[in-house]
Each structure stands twice: as structure tokens, then as C-alpha cells.
N, C-alpha and C positions, 0 to 999 in steps of 0.2 A: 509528410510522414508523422510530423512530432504536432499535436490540435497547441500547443501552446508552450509559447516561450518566452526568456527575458532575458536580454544581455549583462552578463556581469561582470568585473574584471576581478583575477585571482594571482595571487601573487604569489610563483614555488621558487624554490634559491634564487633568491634576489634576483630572478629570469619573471617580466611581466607577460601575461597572457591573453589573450580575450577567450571565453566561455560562455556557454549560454546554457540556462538552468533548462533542461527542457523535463518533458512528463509522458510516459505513455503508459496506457490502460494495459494491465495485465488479467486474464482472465482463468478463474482455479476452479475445479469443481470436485471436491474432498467427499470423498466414499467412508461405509461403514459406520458411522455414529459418532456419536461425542466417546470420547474429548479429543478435540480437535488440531488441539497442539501448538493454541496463539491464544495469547493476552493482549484486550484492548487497551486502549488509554484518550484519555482525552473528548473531545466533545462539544456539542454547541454549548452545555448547562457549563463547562469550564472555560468557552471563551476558543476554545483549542478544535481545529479539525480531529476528526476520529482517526488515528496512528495504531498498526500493532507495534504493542511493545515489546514481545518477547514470542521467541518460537520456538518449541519445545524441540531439539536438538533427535532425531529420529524420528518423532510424530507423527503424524498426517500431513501436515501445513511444510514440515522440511522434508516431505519423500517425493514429494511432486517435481513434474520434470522439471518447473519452474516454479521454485518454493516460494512461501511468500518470505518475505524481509522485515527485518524490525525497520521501519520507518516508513512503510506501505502504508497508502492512508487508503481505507475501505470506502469505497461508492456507493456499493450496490451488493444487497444480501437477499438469493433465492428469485432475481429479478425484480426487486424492489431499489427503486433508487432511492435514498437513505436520506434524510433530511438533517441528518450530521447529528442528532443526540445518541448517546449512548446507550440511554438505557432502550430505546428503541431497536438498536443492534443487538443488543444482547437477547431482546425479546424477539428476534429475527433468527438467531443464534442455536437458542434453545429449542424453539421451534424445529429445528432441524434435525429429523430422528434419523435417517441413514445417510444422504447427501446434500455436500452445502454448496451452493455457488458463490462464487464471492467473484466480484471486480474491484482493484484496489488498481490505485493511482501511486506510478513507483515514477521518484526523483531521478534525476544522475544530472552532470554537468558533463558537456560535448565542448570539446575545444573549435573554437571557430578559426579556417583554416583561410589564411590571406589569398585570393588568388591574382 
């Protein structure tokens, strides 16, 4: 179900746990035009994967049934898979006069269950 994963161990009230980072692909496709209603951050030219940073609180990017998240790191813009620079997404971005596709890559931690 999850393409990739890492066991980590997490420690909540001094109760230890096992967890595993896992990731799955989420897929938006945002109508009507800019502005779109998220700020990027980061990038190959910073060293850093492409992360949004902020999402505009009723916008486009937060009315979707599954809105995106600040910490969604963007893959793939209009069916292009992104080569991680920024300014490449932004020019991906812009390009987009009524609908954007976007696949972003969203974190969570899954508790691993003993059996």
C-alpha cells in the first residue's frame, strides 16, 4: 500500500513505541486560475526537497476534498515530473492559466502494531 518506508522509534510519555515513517502520493487538480492558494519553499538550488509552505486558509489548495498541507513536498506539476528546482516549478506554476495538477508526496508516521 505505502512504495516506501523506514522504521523509526518514537518516544510519547515516557511509553516507547515502534513507527514507521511512511509516504503516499496524493493527487489535486485545482480549477479557475491563479492564485492558487500555496507558497513553495525550498529546492535542489537550496540543498532542500520542494515543500509547500503555507496554504492560504479558504483558497483553492485548502477547499479541495483533500487539501494540500504545509509539509507536502510537490513531484509532479501539469504531468511533469519535477526535477526538484524551484524555479522550474514556479515556471510550471505560472504556466497554469485555469487548471493545475499537482502530485505531492505527504509524510505521516503509522504505528507498527506487534502481532
Amino acid at each position: 500500500m505505502f512504495p516506501d518506508h523506514q522504521t523509526v522509534l518514537c518516544v510519547k510519555r515516557k511509553r516507547k513505541r515502534k513507527e514507521k515513517l511512511v509516504y503516499f502520493i496524493n493527487h489535486a487538480q485545482l480549477q479557475g486560475g491563479a492564485p492558487w492558494g500555496f507558497t513553495l519553499q525550498g529546492g535542489l538550488e537550496h540543498g532542500e526537497p520542494l515543500i509547500i509552505s503555507k496554504v492560504e486558509e479558504g483558497g483553492k489548495a485548502d477547499s479541495l476534498e483533500q487539501p494540500l498541507l504545509v509539509g507536502d513536498e510537490i513531484i509532479i506539476i501539469n504531468d511533469v515530473e519535477l526535477t526538484g528546482y524551484r524555479q522550474e516549478a514556479i515556471a510550471l506554476v505560472k504556466g497554469s492559466y485555469k487548471t493545475l495538477k499537482l502530485a505531492v508526496r505527504r509524510y505521516r508516521h503509522v504505528e507498527i502494531q506487534d502481532l
